[in-house]
TIMI-2910 file (N, C-alpha, C, CB; in pm, 1 decimal, decimal comma, always signed):
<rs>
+----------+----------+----------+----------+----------+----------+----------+----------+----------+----------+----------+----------+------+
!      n_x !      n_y !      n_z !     ca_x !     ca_y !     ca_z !      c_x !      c_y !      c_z !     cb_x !     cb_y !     cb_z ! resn !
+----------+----------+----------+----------+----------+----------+----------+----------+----------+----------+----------+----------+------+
!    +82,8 !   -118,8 !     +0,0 !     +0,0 !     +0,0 !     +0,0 !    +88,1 !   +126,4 !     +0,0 !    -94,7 !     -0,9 !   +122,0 !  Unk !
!   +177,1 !    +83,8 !    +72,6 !   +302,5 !   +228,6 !    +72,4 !   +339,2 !   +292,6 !    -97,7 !   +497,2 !   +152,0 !   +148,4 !  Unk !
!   +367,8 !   +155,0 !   -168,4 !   +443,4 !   +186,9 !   -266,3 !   +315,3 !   +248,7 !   -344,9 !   +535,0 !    +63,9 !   -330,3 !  Unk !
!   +196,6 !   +157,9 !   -311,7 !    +93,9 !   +220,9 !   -432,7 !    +44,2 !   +328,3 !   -436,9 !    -11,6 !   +166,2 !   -453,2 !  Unk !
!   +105,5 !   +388,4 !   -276,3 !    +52,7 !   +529,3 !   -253,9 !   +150,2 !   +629,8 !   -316,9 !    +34,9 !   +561,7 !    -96,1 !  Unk !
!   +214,6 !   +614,1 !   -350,2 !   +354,5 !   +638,6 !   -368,2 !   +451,1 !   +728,2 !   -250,5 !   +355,6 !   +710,3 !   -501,3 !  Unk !
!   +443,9 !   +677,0 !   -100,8 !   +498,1 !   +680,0 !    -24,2 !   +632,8 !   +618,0 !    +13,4 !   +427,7 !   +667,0 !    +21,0 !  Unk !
!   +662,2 !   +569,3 !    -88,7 !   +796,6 !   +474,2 !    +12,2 !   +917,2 !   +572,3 !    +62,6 !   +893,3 !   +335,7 !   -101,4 !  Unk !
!   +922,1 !   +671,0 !    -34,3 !  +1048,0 !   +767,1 !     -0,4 !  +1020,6 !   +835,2 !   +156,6 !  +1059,8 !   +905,4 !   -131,4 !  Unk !
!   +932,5 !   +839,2 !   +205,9 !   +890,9 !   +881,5 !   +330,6 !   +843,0 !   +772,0 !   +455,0 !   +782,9 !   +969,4 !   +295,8 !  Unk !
!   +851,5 !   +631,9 !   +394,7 !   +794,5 !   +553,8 !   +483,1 !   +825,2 !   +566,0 !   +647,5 !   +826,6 !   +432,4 !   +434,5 !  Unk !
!   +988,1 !   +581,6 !   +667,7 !  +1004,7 !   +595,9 !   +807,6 !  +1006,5 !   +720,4 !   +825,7 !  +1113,1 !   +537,0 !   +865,4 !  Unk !
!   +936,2 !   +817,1 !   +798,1 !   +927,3 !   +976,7 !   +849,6 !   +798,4 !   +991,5 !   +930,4 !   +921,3 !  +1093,7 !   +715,9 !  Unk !
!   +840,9 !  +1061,8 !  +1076,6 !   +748,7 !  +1084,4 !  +1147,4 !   +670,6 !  +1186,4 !  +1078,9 !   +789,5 !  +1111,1 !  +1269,1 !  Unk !
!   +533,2 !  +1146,7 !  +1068,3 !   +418,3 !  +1276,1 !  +1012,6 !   +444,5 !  +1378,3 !  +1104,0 !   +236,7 !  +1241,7 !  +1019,8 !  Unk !
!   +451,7 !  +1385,2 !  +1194,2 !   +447,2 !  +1548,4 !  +1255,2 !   +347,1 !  +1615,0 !  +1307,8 !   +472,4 !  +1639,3 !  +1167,9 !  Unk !
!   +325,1 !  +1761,5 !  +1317,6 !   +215,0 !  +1799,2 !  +1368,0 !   +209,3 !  +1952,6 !  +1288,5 !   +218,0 !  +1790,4 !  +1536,7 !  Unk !
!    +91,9 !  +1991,6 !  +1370,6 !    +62,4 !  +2127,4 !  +1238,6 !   +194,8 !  +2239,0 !  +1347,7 !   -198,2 !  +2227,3 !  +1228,6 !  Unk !
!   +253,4 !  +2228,6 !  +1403,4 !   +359,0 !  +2301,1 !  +1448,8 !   +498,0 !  +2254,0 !  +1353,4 !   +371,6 !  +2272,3 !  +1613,8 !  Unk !
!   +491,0 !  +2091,6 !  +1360,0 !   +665,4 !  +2090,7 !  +1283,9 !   +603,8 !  +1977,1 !  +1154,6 !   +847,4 !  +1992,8 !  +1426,3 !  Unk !
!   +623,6 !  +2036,2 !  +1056,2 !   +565,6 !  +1927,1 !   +946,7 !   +710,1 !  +1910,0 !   +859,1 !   +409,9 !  +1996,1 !   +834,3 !  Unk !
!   +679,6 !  +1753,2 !   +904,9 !   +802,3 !  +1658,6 !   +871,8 !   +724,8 !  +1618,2 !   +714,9 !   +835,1 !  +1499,5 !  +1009,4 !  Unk !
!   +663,6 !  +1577,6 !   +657,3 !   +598,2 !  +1564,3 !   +559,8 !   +539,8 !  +1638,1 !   +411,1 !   +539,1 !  +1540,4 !   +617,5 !  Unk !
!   +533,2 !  +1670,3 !   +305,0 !   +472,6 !  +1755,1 !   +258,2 !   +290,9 !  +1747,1 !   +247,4 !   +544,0 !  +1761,8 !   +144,8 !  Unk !
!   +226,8 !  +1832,6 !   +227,7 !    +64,4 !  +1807,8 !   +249,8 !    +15,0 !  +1676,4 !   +186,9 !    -27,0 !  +1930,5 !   +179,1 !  Unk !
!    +53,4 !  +1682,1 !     +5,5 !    +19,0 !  +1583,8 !    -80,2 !    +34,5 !  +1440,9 !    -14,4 !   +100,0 !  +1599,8 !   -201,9 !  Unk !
!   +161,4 !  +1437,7 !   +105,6 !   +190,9 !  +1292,7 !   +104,8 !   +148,5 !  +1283,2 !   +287,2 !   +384,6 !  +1246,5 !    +43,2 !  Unk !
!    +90,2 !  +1371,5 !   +337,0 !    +18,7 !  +1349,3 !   +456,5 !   -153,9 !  +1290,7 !   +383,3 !    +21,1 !  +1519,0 !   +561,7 !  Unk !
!   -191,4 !  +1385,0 !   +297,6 !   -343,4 !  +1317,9 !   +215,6 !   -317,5 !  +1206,4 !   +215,9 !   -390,5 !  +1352,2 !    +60,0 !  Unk !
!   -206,0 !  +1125,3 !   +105,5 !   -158,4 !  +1051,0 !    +78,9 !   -219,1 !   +954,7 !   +200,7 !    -31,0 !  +1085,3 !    +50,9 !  Unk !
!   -142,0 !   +967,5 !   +319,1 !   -133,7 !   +883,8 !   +426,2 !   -256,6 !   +853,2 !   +481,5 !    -54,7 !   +932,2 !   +518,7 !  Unk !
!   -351,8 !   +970,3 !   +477,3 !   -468,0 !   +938,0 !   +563,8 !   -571,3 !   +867,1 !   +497,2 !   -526,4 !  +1055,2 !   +620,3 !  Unk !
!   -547,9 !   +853,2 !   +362,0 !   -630,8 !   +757,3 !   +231,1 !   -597,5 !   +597,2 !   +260,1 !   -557,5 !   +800,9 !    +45,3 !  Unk !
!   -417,8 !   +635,7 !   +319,6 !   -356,3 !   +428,7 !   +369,4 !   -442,4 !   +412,4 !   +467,4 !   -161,4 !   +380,0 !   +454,4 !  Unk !
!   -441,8 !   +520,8 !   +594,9 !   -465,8 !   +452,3 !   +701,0 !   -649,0 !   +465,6 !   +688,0 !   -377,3 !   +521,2 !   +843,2 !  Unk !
!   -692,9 !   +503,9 !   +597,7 !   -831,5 !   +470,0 !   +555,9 !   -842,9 !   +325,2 !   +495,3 !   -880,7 !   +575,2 !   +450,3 !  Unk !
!   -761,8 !   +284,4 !   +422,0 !   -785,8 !   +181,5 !   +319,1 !   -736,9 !    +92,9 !   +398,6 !   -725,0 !   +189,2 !   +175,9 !  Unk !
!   -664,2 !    +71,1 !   +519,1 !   -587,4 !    -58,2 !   +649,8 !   -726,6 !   -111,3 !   +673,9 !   -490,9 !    +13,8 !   +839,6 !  Unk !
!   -812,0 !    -38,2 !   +720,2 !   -929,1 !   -109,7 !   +784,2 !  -1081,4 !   -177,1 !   +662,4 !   -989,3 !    +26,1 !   +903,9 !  Unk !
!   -993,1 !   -166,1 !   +564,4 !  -1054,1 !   -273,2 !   +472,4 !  -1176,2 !   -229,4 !   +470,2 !  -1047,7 !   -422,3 !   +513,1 !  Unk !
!  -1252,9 !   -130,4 !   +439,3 !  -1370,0 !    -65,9 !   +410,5 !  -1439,1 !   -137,4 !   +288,5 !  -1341,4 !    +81,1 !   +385,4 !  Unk !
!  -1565,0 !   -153,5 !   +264,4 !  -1648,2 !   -177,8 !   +175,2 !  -1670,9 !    -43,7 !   +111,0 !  -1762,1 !   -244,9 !   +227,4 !  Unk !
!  -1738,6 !    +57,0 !   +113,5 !  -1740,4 !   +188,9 !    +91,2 !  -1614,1 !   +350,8 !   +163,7 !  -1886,6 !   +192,1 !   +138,1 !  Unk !
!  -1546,0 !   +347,9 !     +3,5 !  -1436,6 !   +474,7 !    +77,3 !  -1523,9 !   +587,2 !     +2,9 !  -1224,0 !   +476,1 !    +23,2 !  Unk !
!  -1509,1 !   +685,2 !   +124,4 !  -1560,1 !   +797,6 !    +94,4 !  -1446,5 !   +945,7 !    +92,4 !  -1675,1 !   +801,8 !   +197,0 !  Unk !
!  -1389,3 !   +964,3 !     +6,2 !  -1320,4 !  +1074,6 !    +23,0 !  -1331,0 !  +1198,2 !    -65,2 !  -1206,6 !  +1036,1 !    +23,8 !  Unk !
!  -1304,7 !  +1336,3 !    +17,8 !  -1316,2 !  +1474,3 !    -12,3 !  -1207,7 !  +1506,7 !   -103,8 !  -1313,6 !  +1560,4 !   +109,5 !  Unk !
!  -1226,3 !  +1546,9 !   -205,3 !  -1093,3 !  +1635,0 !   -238,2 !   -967,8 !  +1570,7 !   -247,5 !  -1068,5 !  +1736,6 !   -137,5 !  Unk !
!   -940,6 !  +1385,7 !   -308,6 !   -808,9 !  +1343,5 !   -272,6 !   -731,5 !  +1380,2 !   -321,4 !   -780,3 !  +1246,1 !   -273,0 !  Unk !
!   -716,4 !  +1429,5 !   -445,8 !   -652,5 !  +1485,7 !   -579,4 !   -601,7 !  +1611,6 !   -509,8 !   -764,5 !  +1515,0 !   -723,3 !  Unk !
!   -714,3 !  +1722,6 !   -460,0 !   -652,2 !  +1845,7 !   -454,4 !   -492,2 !  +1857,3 !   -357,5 !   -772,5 !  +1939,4 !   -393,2 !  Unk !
!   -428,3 !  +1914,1 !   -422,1 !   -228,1 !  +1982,8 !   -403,5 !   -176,8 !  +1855,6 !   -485,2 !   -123,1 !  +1989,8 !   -179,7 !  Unk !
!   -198,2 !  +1837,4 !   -463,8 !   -119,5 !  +1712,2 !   -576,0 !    -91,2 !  +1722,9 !   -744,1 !   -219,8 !  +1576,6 !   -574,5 !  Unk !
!    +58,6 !  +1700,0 !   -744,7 !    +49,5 !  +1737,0 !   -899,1 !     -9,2 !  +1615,1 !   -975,2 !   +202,2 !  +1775,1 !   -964,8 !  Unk !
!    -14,9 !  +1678,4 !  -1103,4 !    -98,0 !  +1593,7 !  -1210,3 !    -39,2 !  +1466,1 !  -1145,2 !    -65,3 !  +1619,6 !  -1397,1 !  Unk !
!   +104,8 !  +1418,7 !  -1197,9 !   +105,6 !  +1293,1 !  -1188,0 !    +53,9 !  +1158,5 !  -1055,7 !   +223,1 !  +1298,2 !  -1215,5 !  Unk !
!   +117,8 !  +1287,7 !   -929,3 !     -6,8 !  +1200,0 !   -834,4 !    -83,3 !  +1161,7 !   -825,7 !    -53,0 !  +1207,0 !   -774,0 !  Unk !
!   -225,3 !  +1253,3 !   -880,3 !   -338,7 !  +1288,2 !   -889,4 !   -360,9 !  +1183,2 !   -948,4 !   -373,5 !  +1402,7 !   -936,7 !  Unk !
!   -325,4 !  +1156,5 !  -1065,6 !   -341,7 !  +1076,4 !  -1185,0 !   -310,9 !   +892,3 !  -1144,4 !   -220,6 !  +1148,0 !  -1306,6 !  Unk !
!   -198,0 !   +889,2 !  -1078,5 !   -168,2 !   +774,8 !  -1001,7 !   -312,6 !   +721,0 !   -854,8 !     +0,7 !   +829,1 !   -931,8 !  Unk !
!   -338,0 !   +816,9 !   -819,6 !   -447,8 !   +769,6 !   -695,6 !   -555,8 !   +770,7 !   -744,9 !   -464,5 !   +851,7 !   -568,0 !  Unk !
!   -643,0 !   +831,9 !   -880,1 !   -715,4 !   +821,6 !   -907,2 !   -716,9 !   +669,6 !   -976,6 !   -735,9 !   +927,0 !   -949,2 !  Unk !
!   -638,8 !   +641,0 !  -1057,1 !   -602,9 !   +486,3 !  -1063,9 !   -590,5 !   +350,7 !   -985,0 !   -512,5 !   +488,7 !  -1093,2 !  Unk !
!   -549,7 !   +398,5 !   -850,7 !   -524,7 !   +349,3 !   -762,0 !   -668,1 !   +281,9 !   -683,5 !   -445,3 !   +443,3 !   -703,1 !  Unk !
!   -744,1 !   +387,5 !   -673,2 !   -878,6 !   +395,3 !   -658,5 !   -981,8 !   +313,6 !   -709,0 !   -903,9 !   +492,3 !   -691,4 !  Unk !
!   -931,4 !   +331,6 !   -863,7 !  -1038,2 !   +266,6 !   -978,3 !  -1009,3 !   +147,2 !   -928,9 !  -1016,2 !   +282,9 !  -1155,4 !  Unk !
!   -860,8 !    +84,0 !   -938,7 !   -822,6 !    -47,0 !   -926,2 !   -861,6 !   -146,2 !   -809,8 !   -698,2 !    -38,9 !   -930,1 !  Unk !
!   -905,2 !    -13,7 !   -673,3 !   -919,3 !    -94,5 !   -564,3 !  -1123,4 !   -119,0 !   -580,9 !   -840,4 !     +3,8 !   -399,4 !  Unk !
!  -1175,7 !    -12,5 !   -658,1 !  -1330,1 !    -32,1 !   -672,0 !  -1356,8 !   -156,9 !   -757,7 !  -1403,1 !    +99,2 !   -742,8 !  Unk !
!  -1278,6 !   -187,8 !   -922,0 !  -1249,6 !   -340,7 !   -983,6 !  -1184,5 !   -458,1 !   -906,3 !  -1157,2 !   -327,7 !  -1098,5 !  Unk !
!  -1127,5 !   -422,4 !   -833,3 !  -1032,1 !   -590,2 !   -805,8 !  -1109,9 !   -608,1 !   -715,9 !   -850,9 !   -613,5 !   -752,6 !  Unk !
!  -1078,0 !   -536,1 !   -552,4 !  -1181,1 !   -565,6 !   -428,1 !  -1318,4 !   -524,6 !   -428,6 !  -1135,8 !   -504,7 !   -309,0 !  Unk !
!  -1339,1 !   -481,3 !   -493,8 !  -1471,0 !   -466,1 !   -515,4 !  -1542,4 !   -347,3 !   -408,8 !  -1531,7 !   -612,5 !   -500,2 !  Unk !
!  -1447,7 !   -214,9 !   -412,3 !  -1466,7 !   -127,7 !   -304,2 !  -1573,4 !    -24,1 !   -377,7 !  -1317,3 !    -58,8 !   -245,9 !  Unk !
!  -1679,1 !    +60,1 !   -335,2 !  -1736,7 !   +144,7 !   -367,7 !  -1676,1 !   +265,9 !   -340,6 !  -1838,6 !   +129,6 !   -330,2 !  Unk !
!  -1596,7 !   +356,1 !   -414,0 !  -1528,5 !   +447,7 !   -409,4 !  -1606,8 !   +593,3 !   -456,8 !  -1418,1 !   +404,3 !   -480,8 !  Unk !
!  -1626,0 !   +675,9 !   -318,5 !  -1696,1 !   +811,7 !   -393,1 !  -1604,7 !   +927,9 !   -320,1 !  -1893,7 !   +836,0 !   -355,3 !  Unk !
!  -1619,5 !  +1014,0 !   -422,4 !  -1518,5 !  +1137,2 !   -404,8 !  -1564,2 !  +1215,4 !   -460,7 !  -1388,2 !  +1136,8 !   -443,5 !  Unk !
!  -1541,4 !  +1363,0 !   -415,0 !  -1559,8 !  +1520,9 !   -472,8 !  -1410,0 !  +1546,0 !   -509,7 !  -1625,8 !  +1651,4 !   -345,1 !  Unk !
!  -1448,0 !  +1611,5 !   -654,7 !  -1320,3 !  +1654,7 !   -736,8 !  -1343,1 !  +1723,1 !   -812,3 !  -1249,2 !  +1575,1 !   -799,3 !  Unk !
!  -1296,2 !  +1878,6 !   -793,6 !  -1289,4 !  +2005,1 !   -858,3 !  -1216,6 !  +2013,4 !   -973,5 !  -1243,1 !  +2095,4 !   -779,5 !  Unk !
!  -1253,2 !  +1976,8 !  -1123,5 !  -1171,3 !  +1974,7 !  -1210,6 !  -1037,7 !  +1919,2 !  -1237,2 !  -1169,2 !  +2058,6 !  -1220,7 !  Unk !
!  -1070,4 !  +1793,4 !  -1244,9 !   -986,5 !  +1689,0 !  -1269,5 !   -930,0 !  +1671,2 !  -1408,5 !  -1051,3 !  +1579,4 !  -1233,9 !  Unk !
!   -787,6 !  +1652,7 !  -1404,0 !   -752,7 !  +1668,0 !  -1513,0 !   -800,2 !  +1568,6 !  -1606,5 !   -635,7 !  +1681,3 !  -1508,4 !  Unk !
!   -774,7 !  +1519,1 !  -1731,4 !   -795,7 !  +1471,7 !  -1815,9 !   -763,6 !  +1326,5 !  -1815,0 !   -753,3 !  +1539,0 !  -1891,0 !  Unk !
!   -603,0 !  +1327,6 !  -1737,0 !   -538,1 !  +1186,9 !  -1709,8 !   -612,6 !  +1154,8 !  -1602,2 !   -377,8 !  +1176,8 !  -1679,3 !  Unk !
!   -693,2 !  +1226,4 !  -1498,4 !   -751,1 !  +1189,8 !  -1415,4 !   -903,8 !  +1102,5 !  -1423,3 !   -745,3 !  +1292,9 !  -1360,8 !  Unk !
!   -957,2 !  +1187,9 !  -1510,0 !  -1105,7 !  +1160,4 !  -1509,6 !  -1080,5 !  +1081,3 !  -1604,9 !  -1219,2 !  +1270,0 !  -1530,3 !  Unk !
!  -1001,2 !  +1020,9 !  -1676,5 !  -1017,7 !   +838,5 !  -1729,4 !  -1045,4 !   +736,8 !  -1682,9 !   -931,2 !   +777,0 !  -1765,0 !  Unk !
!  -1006,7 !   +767,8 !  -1496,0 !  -1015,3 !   +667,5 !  -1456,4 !  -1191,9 !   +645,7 !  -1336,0 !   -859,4 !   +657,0 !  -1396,8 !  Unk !
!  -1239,0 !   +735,5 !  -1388,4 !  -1387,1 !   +781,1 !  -1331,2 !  -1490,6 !   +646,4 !  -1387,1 !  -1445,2 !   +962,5 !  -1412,1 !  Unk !
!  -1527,7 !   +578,8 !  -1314,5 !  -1601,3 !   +488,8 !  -1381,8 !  -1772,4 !   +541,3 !  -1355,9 !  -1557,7 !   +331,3 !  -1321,8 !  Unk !
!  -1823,8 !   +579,1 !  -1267,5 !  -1969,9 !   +645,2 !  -1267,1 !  -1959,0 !   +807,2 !  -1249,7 !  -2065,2 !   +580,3 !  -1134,1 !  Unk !
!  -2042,9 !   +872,7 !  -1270,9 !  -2032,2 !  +1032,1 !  -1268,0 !  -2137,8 !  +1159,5 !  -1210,1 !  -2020,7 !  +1059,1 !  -1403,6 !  Unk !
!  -2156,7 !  +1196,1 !  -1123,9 !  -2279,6 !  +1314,6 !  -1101,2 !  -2185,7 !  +1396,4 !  -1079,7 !  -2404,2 !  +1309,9 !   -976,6 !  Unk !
!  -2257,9 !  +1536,8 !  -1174,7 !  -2202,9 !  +1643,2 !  -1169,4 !  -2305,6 !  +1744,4 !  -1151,6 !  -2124,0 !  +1657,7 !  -1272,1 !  Unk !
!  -2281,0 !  +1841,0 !  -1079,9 !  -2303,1 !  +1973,3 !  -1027,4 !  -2336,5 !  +2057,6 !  -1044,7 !  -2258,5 !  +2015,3 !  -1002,9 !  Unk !
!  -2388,1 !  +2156,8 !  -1113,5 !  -2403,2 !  +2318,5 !  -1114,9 !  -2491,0 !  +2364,8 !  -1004,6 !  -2468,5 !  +2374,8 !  -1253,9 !  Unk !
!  -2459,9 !  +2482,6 !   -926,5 !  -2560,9 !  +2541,0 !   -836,4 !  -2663,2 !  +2476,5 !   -779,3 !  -2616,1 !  +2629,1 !   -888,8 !  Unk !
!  -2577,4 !  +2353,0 !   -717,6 !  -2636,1 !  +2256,9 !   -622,1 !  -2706,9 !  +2152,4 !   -638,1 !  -2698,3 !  +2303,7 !   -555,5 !  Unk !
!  -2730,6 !  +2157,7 !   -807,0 !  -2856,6 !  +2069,4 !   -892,5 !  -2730,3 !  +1956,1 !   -988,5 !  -2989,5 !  +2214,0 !  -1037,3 !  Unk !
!  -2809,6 !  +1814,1 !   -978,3 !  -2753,1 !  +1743,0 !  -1056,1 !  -2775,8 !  +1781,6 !  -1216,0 !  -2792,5 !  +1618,8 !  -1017,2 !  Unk !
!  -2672,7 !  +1805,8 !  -1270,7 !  -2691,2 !  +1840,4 !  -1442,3 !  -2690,7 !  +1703,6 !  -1538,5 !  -2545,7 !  +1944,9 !  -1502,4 !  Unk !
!  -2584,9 !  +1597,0 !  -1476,7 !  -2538,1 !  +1510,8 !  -1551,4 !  -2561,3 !  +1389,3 !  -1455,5 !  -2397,9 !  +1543,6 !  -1600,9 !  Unk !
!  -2549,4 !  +1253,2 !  -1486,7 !  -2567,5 !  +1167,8 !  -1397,3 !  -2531,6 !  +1048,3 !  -1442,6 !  -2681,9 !  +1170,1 !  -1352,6 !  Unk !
!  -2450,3 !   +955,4 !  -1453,5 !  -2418,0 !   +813,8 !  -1548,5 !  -2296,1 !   +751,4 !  -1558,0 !  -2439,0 !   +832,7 !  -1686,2 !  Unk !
!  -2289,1 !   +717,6 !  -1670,5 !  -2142,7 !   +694,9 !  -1717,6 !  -2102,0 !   +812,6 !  -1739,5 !  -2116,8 !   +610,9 !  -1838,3 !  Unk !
!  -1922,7 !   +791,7 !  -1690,3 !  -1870,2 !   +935,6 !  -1699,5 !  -1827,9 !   +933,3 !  -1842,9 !  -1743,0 !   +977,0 !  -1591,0 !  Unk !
!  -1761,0 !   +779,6 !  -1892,5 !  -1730,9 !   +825,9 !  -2056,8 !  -1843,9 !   +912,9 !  -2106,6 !  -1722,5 !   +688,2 !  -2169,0 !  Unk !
!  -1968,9 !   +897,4 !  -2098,6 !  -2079,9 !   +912,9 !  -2174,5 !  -2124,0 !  +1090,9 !  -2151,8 !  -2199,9 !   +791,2 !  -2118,6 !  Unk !
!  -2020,4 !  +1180,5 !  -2084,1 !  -2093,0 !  +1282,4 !  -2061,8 !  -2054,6 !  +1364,3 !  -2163,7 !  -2083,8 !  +1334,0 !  -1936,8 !  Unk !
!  -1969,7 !  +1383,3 !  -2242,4 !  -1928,0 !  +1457,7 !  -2342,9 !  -2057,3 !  +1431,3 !  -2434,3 !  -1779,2 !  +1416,2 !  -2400,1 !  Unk !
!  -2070,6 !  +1296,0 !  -2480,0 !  -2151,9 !  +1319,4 !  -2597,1 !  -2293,9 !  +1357,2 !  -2561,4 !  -2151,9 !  +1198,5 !  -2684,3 !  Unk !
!  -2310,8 !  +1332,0 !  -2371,7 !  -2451,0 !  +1425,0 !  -2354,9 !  -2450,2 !  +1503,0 !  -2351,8 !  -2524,9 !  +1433,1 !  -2282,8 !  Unk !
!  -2380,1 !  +1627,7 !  -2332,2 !  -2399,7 !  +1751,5 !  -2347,8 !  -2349,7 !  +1789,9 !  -2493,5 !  -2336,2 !  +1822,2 !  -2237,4 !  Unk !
!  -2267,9 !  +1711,5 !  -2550,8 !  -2306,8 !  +1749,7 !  -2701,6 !  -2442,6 !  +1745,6 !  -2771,4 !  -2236,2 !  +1670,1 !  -2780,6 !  Unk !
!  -2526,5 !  +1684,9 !  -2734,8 !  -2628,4 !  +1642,9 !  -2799,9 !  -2739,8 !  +1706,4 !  -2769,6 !  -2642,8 !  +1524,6 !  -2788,2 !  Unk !
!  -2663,1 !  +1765,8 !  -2642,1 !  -2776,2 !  +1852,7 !  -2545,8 !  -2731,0 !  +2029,9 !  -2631,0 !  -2722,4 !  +1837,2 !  -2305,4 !  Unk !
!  -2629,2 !  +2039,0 !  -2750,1 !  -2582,6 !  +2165,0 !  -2815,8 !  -2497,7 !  +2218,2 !  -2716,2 !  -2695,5 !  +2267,4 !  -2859,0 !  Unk !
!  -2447,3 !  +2191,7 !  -2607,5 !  -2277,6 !  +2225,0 !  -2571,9 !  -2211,2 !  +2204,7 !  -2644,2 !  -2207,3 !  +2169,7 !  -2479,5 !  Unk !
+----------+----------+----------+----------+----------+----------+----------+----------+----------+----------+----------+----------+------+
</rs>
């Protein structure tokens, strides 16, 4: 789980505290997604995992994610503010947002060509 988090370069570093941060933010998120995923959850629910994280992280845990919702069979839901492109490939269902109202709702491949069709 270390490596898949892509933690190993930090494995023996004490996390720290919000006074001395031994850690950078991305790879404290990082951590609190492991010590979410230790207790073997049926449903992960996480905020914002992507956000500080550069693309390639981002792009790696969103994968990471997909892989653990296909293999173990985890129900994975998350809020994500404009996800990049390498990201949202790995989106397998989708509701999206405007001013509090669901606009879109389904397959996420499938939302481009609905709002094309819808004249976006």
């Amino acid at each position: 789980m270390i490596k898949d988090l892509g933690l190993t370069k930090c494995a023996q570093t004490i996390i720290g505290s919000v006074l001395k941060k031994t850690i950078s933010g991305g790879e404290r998120k990082r951590t609190a997604i492991g010590v979410e995923l230790i207790t073997d959850p049926s449903v992960l629910m996480l905020d914002e995992p992507t956000s500080g994280l550069d693309s390639f992280t981002a792009r790696s845990l969103c994968k990471l994610l997909q892989d653990l919702a296909h293999t173990k069979f985890k129900t994975v839901i998350s809020t994500i503010h404009q996800p990049s492109s390498q990201a949202f490939k790995f989106f397998d269902r989708l509701i999206l947002m405007a001013d509090g109202k669901i606009v879109y709702q389904g397959i996420a491949f499938d939302a481009a060509d609905y709002f094309r069709n819808l004249g976006f």
